[in-house]
MIZANU-606402 format. One record per atom (N, C-alpha, C): residue number from 1; x, y, z; residue in one letter. Coordinates in steps of 0.001 Angstrom, whole numbers, always signed. Layout:
BEGIN
+-----+---------+---------+---------+---------+
: num :      xx :      yy :      zz : residuo :
+-----+---------+---------+---------+---------+
: NUM :       X :       Y :       Z :       a :
...
+-----+---------+---------+---------+---------+
//
This chain:
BEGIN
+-----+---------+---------+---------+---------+
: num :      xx :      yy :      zz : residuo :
+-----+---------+---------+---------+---------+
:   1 :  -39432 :  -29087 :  +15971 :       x :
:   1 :  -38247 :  -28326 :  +16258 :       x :
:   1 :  -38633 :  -26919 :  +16677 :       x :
:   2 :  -37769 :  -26310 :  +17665 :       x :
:   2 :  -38361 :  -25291 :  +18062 :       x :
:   2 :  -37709 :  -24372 :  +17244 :       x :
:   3 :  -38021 :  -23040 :  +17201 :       x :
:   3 :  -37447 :  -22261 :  +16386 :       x :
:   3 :  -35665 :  -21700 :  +16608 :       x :
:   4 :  -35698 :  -21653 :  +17675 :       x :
:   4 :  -34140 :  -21606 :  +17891 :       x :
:   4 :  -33392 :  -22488 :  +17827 :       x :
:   5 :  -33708 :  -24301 :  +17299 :       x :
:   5 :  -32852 :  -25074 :  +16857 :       x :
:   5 :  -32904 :  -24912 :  +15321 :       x :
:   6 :  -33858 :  -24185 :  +14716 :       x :
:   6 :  -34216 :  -24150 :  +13053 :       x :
:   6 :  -33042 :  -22785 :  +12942 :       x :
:   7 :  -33020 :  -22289 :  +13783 :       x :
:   7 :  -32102 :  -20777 :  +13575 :       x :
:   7 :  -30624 :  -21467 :  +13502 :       x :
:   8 :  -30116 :  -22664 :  +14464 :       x :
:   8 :  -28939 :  -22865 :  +14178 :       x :
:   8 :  -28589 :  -24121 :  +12824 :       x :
:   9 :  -29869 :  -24591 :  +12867 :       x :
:   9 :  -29662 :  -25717 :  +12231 :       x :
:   9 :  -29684 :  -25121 :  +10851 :       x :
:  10 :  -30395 :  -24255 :  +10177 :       x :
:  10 :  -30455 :  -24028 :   +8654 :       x :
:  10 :  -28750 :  -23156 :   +8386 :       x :
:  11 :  -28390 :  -22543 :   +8910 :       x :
:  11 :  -26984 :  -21495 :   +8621 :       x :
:  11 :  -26045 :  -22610 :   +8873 :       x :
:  12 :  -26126 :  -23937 :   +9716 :       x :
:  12 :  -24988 :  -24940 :   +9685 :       x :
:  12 :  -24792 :  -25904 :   +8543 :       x :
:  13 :  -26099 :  -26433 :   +8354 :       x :
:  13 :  -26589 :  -27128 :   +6727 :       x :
:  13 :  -26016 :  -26011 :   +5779 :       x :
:  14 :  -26344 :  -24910 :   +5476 :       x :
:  14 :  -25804 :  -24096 :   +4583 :       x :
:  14 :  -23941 :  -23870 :   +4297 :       x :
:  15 :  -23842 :  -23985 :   +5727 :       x :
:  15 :  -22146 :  -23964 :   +5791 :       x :
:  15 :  -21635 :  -25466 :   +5716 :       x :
:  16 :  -22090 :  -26343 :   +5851 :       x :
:  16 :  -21626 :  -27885 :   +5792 :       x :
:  16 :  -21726 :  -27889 :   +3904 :       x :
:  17 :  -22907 :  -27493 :   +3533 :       x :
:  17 :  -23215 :  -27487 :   +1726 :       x :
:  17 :  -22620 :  -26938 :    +817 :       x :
:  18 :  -22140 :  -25820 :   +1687 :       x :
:  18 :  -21898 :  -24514 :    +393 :       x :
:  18 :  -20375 :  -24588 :    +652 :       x :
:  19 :  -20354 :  -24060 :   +2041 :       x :
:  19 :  -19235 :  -22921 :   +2342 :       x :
:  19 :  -18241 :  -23824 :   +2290 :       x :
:  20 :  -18305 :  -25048 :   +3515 :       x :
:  20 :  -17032 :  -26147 :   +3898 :       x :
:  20 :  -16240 :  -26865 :   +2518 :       x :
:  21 :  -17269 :  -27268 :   +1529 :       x :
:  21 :  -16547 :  -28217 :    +490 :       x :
:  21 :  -15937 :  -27186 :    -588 :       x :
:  22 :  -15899 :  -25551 :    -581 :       x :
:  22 :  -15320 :  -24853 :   -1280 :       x :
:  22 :  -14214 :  -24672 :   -1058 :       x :
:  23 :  -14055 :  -24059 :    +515 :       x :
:  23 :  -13267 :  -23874 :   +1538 :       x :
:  23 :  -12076 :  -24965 :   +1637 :       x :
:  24 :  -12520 :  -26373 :   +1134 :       x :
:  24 :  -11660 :  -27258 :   +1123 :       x :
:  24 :  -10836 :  -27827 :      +8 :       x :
:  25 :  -11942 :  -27359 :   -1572 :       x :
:  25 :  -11531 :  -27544 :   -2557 :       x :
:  25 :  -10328 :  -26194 :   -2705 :       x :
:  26 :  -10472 :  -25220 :   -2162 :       x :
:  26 :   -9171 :  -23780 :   -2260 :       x :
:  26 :   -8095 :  -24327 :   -1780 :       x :
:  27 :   -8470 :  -24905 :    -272 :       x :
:  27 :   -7256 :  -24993 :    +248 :       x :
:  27 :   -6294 :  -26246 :    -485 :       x :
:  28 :   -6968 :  -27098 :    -714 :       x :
:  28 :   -5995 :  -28323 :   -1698 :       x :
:  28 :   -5652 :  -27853 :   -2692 :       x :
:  29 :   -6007 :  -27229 :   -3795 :       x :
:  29 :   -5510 :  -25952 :   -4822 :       x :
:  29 :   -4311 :  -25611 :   -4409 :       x :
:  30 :   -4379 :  -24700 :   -3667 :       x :
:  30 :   -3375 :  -23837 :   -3081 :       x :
:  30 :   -2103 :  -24756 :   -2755 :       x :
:  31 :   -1901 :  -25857 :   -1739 :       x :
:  31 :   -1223 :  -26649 :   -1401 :       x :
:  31 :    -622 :  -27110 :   -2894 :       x :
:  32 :   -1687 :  -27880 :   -3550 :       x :
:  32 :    -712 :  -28513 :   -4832 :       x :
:  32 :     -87 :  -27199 :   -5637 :       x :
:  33 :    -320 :  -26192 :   -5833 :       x :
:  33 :    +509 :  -25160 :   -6437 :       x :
:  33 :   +1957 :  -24846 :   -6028 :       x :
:  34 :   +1808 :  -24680 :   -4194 :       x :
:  34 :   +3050 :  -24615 :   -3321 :       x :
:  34 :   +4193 :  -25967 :   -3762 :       x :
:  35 :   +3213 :  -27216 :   -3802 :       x :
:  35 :   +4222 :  -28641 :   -3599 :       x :
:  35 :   +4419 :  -28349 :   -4942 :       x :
:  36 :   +4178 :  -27958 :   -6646 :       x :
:  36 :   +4860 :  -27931 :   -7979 :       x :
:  36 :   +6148 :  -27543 :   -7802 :       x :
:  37 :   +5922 :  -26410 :   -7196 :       x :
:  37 :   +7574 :  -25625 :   -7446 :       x :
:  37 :   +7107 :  -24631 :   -8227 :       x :
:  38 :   +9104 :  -24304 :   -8580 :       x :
:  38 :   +8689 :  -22508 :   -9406 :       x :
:  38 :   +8324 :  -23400 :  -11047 :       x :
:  39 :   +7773 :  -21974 :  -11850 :       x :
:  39 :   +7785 :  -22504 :  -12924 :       x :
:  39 :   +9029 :  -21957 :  -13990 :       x :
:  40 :   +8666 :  -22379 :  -15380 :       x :
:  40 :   +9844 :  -22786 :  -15770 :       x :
:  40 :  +10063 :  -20843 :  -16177 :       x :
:  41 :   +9083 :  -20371 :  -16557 :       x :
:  41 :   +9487 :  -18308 :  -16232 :       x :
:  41 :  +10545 :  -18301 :  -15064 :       x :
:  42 :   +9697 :  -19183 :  -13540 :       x :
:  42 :  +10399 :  -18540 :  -12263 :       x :
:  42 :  +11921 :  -19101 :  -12713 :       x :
:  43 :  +12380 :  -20192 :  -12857 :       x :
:  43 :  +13127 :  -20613 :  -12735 :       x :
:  43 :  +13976 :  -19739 :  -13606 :       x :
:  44 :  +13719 :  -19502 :  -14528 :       x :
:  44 :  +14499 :  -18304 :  -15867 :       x :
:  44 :  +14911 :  -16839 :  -14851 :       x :
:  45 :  +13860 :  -16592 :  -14538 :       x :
:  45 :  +14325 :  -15684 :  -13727 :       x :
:  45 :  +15212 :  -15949 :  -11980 :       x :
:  46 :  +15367 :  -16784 :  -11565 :       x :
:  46 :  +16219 :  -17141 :  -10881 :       x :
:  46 :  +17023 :  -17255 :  -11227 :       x :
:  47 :  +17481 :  -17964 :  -12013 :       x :
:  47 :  +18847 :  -18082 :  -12481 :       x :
:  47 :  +19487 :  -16957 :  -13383 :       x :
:  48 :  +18788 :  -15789 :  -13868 :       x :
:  48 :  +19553 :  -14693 :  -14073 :       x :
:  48 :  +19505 :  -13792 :  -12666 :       x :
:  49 :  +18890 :  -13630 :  -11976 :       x :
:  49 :  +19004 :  -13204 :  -10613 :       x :
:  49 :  +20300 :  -13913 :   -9921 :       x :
:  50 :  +20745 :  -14895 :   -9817 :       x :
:  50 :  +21996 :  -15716 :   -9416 :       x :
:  50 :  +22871 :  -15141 :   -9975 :       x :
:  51 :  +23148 :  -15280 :  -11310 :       x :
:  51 :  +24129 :  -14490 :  -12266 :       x :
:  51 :  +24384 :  -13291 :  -11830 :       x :
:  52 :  +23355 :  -12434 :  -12056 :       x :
:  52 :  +23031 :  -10678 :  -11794 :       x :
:  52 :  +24507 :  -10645 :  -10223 :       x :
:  53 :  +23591 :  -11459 :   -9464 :       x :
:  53 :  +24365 :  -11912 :   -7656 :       x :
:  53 :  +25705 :  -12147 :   -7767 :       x :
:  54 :  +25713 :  -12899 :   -8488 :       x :
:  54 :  +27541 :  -13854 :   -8685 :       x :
:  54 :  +28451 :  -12546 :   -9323 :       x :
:  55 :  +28139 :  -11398 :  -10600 :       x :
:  55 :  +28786 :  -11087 :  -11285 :       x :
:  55 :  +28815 :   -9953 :  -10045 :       x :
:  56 :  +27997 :   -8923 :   -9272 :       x :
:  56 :  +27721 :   -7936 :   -8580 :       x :
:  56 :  +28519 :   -8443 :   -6900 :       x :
:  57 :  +28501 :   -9451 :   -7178 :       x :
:  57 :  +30017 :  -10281 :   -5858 :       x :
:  57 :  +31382 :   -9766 :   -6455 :       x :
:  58 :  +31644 :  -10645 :   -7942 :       x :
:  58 :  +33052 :  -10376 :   -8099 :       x :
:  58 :  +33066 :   -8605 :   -8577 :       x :
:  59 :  +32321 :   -7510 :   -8745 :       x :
:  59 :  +32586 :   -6320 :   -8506 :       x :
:  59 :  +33190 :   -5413 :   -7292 :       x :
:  60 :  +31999 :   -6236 :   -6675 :       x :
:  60 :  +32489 :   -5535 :   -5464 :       x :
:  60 :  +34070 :   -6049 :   -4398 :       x :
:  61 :  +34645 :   -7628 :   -4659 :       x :
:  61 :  +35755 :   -7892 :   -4409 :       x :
:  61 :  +36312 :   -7263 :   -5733 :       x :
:  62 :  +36310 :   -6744 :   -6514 :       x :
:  62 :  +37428 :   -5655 :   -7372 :       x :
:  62 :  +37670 :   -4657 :   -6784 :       x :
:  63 :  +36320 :   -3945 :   -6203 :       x :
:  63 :  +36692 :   -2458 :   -6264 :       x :
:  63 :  +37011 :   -2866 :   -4442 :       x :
:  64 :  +36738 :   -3711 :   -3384 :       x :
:  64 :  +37407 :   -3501 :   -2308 :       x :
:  64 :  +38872 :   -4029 :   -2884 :       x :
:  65 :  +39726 :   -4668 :   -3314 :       x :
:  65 :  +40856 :   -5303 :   -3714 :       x :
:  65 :  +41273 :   -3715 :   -4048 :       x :
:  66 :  +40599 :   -3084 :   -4778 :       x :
:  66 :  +41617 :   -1116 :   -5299 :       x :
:  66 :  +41477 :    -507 :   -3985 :       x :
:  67 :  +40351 :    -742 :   -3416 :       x :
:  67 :  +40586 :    +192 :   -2383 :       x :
:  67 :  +41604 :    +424 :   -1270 :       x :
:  68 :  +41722 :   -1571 :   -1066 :       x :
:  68 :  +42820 :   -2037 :     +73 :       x :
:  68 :  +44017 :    -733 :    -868 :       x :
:  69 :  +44538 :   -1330 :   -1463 :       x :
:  69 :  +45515 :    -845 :   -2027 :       x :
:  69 :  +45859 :    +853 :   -2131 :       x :
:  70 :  +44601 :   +1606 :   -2548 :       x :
:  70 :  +44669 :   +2853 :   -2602 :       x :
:  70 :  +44738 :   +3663 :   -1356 :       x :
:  71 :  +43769 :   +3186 :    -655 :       x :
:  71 :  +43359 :   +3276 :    +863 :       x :
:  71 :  +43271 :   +2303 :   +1834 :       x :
:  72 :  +44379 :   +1726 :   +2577 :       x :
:  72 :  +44525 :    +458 :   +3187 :       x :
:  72 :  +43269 :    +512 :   +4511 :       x :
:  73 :  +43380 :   +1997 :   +4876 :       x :
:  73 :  +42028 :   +2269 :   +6210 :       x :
:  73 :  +40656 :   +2325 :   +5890 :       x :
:  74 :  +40671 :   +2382 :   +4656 :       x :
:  74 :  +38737 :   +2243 :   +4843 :       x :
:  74 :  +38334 :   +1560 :   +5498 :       x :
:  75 :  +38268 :    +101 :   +5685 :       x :
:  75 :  +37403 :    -621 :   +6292 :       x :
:  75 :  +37549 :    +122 :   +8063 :       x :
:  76 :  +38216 :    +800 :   +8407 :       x :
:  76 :  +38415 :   +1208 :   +9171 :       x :
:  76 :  +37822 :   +2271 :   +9205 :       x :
:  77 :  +37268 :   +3345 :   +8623 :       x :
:  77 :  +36783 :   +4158 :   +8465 :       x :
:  77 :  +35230 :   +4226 :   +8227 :       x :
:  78 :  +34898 :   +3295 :   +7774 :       x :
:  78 :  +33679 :   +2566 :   +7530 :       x :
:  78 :  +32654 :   +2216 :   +8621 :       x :
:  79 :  +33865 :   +1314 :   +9222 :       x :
:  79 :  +33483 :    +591 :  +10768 :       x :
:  79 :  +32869 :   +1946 :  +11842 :       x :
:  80 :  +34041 :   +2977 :  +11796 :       x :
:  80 :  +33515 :   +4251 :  +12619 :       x :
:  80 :  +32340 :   +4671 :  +12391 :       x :
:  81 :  +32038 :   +4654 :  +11348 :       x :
:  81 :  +30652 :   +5185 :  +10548 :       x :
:  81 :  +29768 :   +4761 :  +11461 :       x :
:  82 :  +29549 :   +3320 :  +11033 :       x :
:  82 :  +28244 :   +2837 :  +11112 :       x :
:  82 :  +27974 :   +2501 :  +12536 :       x :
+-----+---------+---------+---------+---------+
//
């Protein structure tokens, strides 16, 4: 072998040995973590995040419901704004 096939051939053996079957064992890792889902923390915290969402909805249809009433033009005023 001449020396410039030993130059490509030893760094490809090294990456076929070392590097590729690590490289492949991460990436299947990674994948089965994604396909579990959340865990049962995430999920705890989602579902008070939903709540937090749902209760911070019916606030804000309260205080637009006073506003119609107090001030029928805001949304009109609003609109100019932005």
């Amino acid at each position: 072998m001449s020396s410039l096939q030993v130059m490509f051939f030893v760094p490809l053996v090294l990456f076929l040995i070392i590097v590729a079957p690590t490289w492949i064992v991460f990436h299947y890792r990674s994948k089965n973590r994604i396909a579990d889902g959340l865990t049962g923390g995430e999920r705890e915290q989602l579902a008070e995040m939903i709540e937090v969402a749902n209760k911070m909805a019916a606030r804000i249809e309260t205080l637009e419901s006073i506003l119609d009433v107090d001030s029928p033009e805001w949304r009109e005023k609003t609109a100019d704004e932005a």
